[in-house]
ROSE-4610 file (N, C-alpha, C; in Angstrom, 1 decimal, always signed):
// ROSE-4610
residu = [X/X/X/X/X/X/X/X/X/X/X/X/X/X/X/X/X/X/X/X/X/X/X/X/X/X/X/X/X/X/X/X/X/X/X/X/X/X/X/X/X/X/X/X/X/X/X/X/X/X/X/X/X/X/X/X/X/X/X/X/X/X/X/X/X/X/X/X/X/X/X/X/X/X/X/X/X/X/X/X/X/X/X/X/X/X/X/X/X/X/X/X/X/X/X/X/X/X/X/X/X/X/X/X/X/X/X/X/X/X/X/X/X/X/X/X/X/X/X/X/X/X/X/X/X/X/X/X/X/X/X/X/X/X/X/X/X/X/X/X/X/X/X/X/X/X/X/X/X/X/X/X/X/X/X/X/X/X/X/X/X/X/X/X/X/X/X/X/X/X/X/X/X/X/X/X/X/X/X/X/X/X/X/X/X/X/X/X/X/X/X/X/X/X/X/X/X/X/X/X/X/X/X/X/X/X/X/X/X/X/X/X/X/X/X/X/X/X/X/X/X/X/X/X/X/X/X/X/X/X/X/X/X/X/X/X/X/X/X/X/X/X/X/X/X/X/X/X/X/X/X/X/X/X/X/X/X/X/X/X/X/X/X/X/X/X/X/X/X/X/X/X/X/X/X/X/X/X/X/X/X/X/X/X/X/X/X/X/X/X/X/X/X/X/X/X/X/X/X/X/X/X/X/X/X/X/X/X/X/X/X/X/X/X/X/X/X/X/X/X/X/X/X/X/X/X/X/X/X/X/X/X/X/X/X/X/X/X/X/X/X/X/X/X/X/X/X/X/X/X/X/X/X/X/X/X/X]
num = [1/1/1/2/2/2/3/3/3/4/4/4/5/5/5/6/6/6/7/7/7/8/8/8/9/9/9/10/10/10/11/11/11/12/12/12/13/13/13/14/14/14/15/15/15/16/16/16/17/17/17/18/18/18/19/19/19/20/20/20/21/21/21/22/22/22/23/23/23/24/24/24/25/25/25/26/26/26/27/27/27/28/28/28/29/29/29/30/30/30/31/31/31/32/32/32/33/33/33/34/34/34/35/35/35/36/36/36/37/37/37/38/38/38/39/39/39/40/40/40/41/41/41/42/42/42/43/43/43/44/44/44/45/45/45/46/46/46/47/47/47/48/48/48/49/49/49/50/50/50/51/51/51/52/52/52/53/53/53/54/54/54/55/55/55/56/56/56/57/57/57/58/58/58/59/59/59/60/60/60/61/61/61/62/62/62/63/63/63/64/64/64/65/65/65/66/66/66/67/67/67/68/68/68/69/69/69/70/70/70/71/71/71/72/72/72/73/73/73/74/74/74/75/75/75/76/76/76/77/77/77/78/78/78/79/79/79/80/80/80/81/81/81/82/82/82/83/83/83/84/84/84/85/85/85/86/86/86/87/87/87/88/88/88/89/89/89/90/90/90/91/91/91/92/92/92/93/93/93/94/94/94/95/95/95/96/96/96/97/97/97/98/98/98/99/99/99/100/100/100/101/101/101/102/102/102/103/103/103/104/104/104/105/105/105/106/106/106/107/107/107/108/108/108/109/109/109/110/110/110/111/111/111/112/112/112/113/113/113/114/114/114/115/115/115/116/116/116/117/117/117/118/118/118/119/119/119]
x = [+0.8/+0.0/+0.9/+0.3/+1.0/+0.7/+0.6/+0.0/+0.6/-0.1/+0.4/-0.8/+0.2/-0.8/-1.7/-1.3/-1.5/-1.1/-2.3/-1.9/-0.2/+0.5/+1.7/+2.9/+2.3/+3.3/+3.2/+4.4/+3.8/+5.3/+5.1/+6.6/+6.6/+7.8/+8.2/+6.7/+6.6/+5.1/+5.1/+3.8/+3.6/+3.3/+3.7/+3.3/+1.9/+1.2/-0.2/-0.6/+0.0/+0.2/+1.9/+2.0/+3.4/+2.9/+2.7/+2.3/+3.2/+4.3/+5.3/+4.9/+5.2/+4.8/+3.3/+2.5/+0.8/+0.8/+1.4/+1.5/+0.5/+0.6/-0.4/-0.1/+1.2/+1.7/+1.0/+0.5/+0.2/-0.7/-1.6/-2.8/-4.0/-3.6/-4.6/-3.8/-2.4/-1.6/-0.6/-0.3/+0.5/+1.9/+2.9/+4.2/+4.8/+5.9/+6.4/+6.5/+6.4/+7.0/+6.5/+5.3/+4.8/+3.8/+2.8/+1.6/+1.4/-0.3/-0.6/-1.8/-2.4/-3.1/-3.5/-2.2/-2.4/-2.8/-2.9/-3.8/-4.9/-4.9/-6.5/-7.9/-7.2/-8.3/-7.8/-9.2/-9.0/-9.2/-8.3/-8.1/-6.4/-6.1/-5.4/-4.3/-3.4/-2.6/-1.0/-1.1/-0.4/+1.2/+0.9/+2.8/+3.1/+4.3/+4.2/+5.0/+4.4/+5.0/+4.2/+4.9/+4.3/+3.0/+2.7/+1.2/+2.1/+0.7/+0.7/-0.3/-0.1/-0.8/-1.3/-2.5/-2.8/-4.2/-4.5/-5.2/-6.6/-6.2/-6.6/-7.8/-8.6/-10.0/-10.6/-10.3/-10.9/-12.4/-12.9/-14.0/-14.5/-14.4/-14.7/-15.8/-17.1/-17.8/-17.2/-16.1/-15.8/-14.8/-14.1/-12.8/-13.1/-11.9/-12.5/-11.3/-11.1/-10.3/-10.5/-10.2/-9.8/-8.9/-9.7/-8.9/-7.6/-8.3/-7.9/-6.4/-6.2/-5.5/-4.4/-5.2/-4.3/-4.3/-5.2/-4.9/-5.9/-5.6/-6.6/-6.9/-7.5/-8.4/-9.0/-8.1/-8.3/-9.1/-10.3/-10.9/-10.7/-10.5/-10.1/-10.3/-10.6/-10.3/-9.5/-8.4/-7.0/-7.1/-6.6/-7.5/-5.7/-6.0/-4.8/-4.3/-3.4/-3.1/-2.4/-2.8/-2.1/-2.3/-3.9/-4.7/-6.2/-6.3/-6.9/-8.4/-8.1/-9.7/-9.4/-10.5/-10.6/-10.3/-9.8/-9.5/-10.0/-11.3/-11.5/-10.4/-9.7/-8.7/-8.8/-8.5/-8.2/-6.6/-6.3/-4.8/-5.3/-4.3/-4.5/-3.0/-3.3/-2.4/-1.9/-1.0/-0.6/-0.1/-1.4/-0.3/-0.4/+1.0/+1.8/+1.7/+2.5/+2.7/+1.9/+0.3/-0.1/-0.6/-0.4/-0.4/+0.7/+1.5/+2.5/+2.7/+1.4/+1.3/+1.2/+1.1/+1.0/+2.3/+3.1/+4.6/+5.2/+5.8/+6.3/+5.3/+3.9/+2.8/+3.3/+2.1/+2.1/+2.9/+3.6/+4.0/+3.4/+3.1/+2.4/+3.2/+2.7/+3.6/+3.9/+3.9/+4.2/+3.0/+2.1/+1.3/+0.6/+0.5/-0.5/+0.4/+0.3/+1.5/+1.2/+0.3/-0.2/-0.1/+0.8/+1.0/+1.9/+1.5/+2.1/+3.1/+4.6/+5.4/+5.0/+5.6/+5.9/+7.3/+6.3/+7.1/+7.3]
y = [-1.2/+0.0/+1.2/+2.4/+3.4/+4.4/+5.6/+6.8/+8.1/+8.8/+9.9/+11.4/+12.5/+13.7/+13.8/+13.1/+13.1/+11.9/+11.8/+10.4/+10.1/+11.5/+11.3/+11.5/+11.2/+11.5/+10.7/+9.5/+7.7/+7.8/+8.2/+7.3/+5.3/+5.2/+3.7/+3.2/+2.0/+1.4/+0.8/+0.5/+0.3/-0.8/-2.1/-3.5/-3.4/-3.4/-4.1/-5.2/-5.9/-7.5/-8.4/-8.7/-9.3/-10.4/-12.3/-13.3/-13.8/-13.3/-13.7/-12.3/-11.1/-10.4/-10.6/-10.7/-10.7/-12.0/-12.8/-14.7/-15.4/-15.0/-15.9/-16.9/-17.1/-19.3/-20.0/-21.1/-21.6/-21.4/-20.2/-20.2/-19.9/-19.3/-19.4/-19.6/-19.5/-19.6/-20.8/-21.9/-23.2/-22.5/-23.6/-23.2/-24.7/-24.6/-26.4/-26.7/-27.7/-28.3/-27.6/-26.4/-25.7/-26.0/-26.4/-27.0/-27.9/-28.4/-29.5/-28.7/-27.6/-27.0/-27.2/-27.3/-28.1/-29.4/-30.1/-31.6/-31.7/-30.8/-30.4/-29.9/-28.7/-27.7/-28.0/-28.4/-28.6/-27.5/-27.6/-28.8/-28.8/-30.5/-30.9/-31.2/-29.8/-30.4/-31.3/-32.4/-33.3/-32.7/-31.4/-31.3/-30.5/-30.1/-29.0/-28.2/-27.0/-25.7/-24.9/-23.8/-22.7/-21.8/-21.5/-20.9/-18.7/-18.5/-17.1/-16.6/-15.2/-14.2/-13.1/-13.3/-12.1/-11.7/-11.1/-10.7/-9.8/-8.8/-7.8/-6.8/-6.9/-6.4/-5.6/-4.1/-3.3/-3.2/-3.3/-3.2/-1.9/-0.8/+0.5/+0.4/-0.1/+0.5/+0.1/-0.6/-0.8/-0.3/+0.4/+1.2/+2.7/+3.4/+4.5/+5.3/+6.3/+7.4/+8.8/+8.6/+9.1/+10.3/+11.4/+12.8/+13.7/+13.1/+14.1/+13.0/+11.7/+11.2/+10.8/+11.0/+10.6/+9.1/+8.7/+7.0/+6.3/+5.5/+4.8/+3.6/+2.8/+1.5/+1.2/+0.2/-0.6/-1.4/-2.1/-3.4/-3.8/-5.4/-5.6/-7.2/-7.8/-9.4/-9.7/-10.7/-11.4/-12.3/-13.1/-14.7/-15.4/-16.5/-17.3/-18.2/-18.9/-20.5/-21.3/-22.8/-23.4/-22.7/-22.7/-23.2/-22.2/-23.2/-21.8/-21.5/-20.2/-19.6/-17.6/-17.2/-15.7/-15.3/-14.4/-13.6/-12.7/-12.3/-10.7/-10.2/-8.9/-9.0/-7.0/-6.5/-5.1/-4.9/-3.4/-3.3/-2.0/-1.1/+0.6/+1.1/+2.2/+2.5/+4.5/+4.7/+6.0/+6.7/+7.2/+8.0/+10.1/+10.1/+11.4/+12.0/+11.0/+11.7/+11.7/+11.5/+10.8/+12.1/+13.0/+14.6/+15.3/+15.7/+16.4/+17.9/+18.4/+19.7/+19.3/+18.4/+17.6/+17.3/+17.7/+17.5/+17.7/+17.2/+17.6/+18.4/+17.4/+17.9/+16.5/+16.4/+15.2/+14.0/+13.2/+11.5/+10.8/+9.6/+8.5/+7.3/+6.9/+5.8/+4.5/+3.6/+2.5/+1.6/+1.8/+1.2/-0.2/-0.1/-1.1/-2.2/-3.7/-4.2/-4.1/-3.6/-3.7/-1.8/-1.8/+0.0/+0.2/+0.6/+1.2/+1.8/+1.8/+2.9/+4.0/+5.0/+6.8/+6.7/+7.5/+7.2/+9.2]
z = [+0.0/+0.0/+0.0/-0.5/-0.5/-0.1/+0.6/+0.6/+0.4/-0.9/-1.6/-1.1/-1.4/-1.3/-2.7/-3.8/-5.1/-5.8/-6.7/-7.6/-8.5/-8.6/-9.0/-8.1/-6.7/-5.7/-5.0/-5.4/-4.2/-3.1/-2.4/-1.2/-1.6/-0.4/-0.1/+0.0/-0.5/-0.2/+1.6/+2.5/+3.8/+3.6/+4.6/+4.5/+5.5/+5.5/+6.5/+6.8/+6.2/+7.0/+6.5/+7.3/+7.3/+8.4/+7.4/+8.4/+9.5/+9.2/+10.9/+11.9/+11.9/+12.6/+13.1/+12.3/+12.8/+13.1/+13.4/+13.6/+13.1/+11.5/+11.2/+11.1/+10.7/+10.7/+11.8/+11.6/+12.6/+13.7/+12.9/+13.1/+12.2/+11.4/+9.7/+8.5/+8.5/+7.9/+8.0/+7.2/+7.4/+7.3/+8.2/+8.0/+8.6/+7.6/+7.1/+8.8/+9.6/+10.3/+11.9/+11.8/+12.8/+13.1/+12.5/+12.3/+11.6/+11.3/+10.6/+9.6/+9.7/+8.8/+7.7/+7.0/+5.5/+5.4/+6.5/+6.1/+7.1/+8.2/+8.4/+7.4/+7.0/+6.4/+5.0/+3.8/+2.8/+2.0/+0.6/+0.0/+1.0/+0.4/+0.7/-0.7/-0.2/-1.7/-1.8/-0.5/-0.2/-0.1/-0.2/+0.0/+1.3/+1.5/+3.3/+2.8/+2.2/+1.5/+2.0/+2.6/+3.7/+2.4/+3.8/+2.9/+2.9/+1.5/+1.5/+1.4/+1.3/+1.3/+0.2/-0.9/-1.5/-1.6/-3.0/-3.4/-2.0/-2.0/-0.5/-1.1/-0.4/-1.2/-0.2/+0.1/+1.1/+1.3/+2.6/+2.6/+3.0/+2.4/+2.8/+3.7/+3.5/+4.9/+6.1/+6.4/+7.9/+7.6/+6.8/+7.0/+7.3/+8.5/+8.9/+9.1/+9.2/+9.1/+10.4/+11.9/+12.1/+12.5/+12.0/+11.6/+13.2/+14.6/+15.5/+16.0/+15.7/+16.2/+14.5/+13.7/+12.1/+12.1/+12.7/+12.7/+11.3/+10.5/+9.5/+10.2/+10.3/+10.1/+9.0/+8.9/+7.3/+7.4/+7.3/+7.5/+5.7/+5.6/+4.5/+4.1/+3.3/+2.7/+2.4/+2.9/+2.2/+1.9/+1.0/+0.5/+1.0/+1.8/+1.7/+1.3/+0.8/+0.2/+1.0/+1.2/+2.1/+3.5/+4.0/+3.5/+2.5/+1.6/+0.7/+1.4/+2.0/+2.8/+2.9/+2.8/+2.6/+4.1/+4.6/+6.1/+6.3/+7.0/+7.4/+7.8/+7.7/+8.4/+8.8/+10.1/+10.5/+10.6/+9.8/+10.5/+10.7/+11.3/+12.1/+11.8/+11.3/+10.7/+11.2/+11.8/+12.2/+11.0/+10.5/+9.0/+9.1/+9.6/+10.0/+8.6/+7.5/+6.1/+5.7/+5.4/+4.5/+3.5/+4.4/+3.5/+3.8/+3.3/+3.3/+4.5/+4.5/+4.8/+6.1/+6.9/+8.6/+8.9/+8.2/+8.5/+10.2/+10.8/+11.7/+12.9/+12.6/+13.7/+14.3/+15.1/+16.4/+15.6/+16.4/+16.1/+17.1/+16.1/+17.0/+17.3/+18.0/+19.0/+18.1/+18.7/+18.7/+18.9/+19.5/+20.5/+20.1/+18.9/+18.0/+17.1/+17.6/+16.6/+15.2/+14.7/+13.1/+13.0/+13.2/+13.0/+11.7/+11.1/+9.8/+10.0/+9.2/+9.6/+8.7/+9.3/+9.4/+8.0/+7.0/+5.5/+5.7]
């Protein structure tokens, strides 16, 4: 993801889900030799090759934007493989830059482990 003041002005892109940080191995997500996932939840595609993560599909009515704190809430759909099943999934996001002209107002913490970094 990315956040610009303008469609021709992109920074470093922001990860919002990363499955080791948000622990998804091994709990919706397979990882070789951590779990059994892959031959629980079907399909079953007989091999132990760690699962991923794409295709992310915002759900704008439950995404919300917080103007006095600058915080986003993303609510969103991630489809996984290994094992293949769709994720509701929330991340919160502290975006300082996300307009240029907010420069060097408030910083936000750390507080939230799904916190977006400050681009």
């Amino acid at each position: 993801m990315r956040f610009g003041a303008n469609p021709w002005t992109w920074p470093n892109e922001v990860q919002i889900f990363k499955p080791c940080r948000d622990l998804a191995y091994g709990h919706f997500m397979h990882w070789s030799g951590l779990d059994d996932i892959n031959r629980r939840v079907p399909p079953d595609f007989g091999d132990d090759l760690p699962g991923w993560a794409y295709g992310l599909f915002f759900l704008r009515r439950f995404t919300s934007w917080d103007p006095s704190s600058r915080e986003l809430s993303l609510a969103y759909l991630m489809s996984t493989n290994r094992p293949y099943q769709v994720q509701v999934m929330r991340s919160n996001c502290g975006c300082q830059l996300c307009n240029r002209q907010y420069a060097g107002r408030r910083r936000s913490s750390n507080r939230t482990r799904n916190r977006c970094i400050e681009l």
